[in-house]
C-alpha positions in Angstrom: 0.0 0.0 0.0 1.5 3.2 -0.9 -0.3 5.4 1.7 0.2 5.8 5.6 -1.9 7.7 7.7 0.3 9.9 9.5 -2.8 11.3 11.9 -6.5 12.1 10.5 -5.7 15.0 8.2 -2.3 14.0 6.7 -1.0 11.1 4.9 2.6 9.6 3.4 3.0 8.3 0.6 5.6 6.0 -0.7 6.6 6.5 -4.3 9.0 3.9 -5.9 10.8 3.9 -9.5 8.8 2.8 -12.4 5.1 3.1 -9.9 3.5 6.5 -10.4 0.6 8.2 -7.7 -2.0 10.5 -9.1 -2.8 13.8 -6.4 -5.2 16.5 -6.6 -3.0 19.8 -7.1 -2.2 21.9 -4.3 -2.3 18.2 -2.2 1.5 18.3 -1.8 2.7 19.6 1.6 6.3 17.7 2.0 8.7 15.3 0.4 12.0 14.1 0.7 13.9 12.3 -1.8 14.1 12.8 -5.9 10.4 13.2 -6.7 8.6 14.7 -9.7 5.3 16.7 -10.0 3.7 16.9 -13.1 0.3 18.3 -14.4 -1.4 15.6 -15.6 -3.3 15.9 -19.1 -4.7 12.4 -19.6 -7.2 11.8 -16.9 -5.4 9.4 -15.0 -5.2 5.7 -15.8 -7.6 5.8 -18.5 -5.7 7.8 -21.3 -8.0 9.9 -23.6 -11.7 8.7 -22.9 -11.0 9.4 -19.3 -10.0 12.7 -20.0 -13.0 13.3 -22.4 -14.9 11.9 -19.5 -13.6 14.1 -17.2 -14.3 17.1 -19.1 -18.2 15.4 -20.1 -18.6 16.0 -15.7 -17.2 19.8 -15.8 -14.7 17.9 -13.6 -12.6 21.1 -12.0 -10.4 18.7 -10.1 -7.1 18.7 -12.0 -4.6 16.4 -11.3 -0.7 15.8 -10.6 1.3 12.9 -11.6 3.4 11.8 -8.9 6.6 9.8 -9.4 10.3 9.1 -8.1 11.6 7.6 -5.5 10.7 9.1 -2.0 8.1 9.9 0.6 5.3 12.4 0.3 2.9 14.0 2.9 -0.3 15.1 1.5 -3.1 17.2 3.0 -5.7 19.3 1.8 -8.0 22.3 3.2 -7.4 20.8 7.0 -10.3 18.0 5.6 -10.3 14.4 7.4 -8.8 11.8 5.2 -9.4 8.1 5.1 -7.4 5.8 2.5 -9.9 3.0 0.9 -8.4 -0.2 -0.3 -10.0 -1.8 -3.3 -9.3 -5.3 -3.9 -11.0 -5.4 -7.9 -13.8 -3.7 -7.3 -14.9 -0.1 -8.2 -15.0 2.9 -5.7 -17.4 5.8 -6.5 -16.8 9.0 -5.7 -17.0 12.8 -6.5 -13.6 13.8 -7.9 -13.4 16.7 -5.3 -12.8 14.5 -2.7 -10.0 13.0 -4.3 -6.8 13.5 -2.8 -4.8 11.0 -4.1 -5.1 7.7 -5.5 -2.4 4.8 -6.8 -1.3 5.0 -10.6 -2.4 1.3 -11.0 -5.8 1.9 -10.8 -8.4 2.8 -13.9 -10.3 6.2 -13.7 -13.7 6.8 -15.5 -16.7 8.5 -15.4 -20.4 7.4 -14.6 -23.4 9.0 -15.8 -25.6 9.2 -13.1 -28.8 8.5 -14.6 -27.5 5.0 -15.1 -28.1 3.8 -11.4 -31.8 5.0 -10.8 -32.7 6.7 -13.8 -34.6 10.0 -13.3 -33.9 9.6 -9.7 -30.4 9.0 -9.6 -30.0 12.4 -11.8 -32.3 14.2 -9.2 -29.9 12.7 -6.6 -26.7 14.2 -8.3 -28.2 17.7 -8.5 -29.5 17.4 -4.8 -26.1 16.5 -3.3 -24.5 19.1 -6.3 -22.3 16.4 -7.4 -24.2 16.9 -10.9 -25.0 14.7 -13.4 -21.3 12.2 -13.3 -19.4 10.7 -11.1 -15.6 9.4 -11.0 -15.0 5.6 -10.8 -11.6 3.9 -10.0 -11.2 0.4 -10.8 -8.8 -2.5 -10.1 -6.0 -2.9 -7.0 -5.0 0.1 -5.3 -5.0 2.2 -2.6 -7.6 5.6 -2.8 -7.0 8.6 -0.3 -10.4 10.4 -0.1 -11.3 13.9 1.8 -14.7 15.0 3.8 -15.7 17.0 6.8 -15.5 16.2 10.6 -14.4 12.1 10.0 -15.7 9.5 8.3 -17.5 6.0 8.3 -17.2 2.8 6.8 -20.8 0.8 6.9 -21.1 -2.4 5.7 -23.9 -2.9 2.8 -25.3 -6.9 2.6 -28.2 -8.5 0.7 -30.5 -8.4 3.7 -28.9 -4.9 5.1 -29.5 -2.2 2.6 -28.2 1.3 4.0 -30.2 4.7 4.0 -27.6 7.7 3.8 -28.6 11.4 4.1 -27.1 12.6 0.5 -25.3 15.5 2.2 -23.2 12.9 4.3 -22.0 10.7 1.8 -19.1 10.6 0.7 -18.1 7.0 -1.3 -19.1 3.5 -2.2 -17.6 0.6 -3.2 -18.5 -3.1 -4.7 -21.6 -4.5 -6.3 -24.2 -1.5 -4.8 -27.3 -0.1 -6.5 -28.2 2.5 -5.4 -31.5 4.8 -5.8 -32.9 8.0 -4.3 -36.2 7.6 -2.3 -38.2 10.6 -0.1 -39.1 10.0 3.0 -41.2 11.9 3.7 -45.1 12.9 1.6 -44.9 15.1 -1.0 -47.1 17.7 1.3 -45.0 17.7 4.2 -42.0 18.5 2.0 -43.8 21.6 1.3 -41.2 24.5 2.8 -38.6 22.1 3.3 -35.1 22.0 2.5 -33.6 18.6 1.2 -32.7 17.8 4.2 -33.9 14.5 5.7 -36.6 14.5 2.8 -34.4 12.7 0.8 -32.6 9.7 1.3 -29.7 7.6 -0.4 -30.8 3.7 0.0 -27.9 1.6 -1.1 -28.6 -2.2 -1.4 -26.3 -4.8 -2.6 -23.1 -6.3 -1.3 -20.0 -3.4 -0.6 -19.8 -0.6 1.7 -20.4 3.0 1.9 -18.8 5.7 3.4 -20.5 8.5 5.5 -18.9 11.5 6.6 -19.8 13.3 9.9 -21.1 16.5 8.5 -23.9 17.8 5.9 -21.6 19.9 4.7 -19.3 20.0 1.1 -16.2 20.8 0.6 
């Protein structure tokens, strides 16, 4: 794993000849050792269509390519950080809560409206994550920002998880996901979104909640 927590809001990273990291820019606060930081033009793993994809999400995010051999700490914005672990599967997430991720793992993009269909785009605009969100893919470590801490809670067959959309942050494995109200349509009369609407995630993975309502 190329990522150590060093305490809640700052990892290390471990960069090694012929491996490469991806960080957001502006995520590097330290290094030692002969390291390079380059802007990164090709969307990650991924090459072109990521890119393209990238720029399909009005993704504002850009990215560094990381590579040497050394150690890097990286923070961002004083936001909690917690480093994800995927084992083949694919981790969801909005690309501003990136804050760094392995080279070895693909990026893409994921049109909302493909998990839920009109309800999955409402979702997006609802949490103002829009319309797309980024996917990484394969074996690799993920460092991931949000506010005040965050959660890791297990999803299973017979378990599905209800998540207030302001509060999540991630999810990995095999999850559908769909947006469902709960409350009636006249008592959401003068509301905010608030607890109106809920995230219910079903399947087998996990989901990750932060503790706070609020963006980055």
């Amino acid at each position: 794993m190329p990522f150590r927590e060093v305490n809640s809001k700052m990892i290390e990273a471990t960069v090694a000849p012929g491996q490469r990291l991806f960080s957001q820019r502006g995520a590097m606060l330290a290094y030692k050792g002969e390291v390079s930081f380059t802007p990164n033009m090709q969307g990650g793993q991924g090459g072109v269509m990521s890119m393209i994809g990238r720029r399909v999400a009005n993704e504002a995010t850009p990215l560094m390519t990381v590579e040497g051999s050394g150690t890097v700490l990286f923070g961002h914005g004083g936001h909690h950080i917690e480093v994800i672990n995927l084992t083949g599967d694919t981790l969801f997430v909005e690309a501003d809560r990136l804050l760094a991720f392995d080279g070895t793992l693909e990026q893409g993009t994921m049109f909302m409206g493909s998990q839920g269909g009109v309800m999955g785009m409402v979702r997006g605009q609802i949490t103002g994550q829009g319309l797309f969100t980024t996917t990484l893919k394969g074996h690799g470590a993920v460092a991931v920002m949000a506010h005040g801490g965050i959660i890791e809670v297990p999803i299973t067959p017979q378990r599905p998880v209800h998540v207030d959309p302001q509060a999540y942050v991630a999810h990995h494995g095999d999850v559908r996901n769909k947006l469902s109200t709960a409350l009636g349509w006249r008592d959401m009369v003068g509301r905010g979104s608030g607890e109106a609407f809920q995230l219910e995630l079903s399947g087998n993975g996990a989901v990750f909640v932060q503790a706070s309502e609020e963006k980055l």
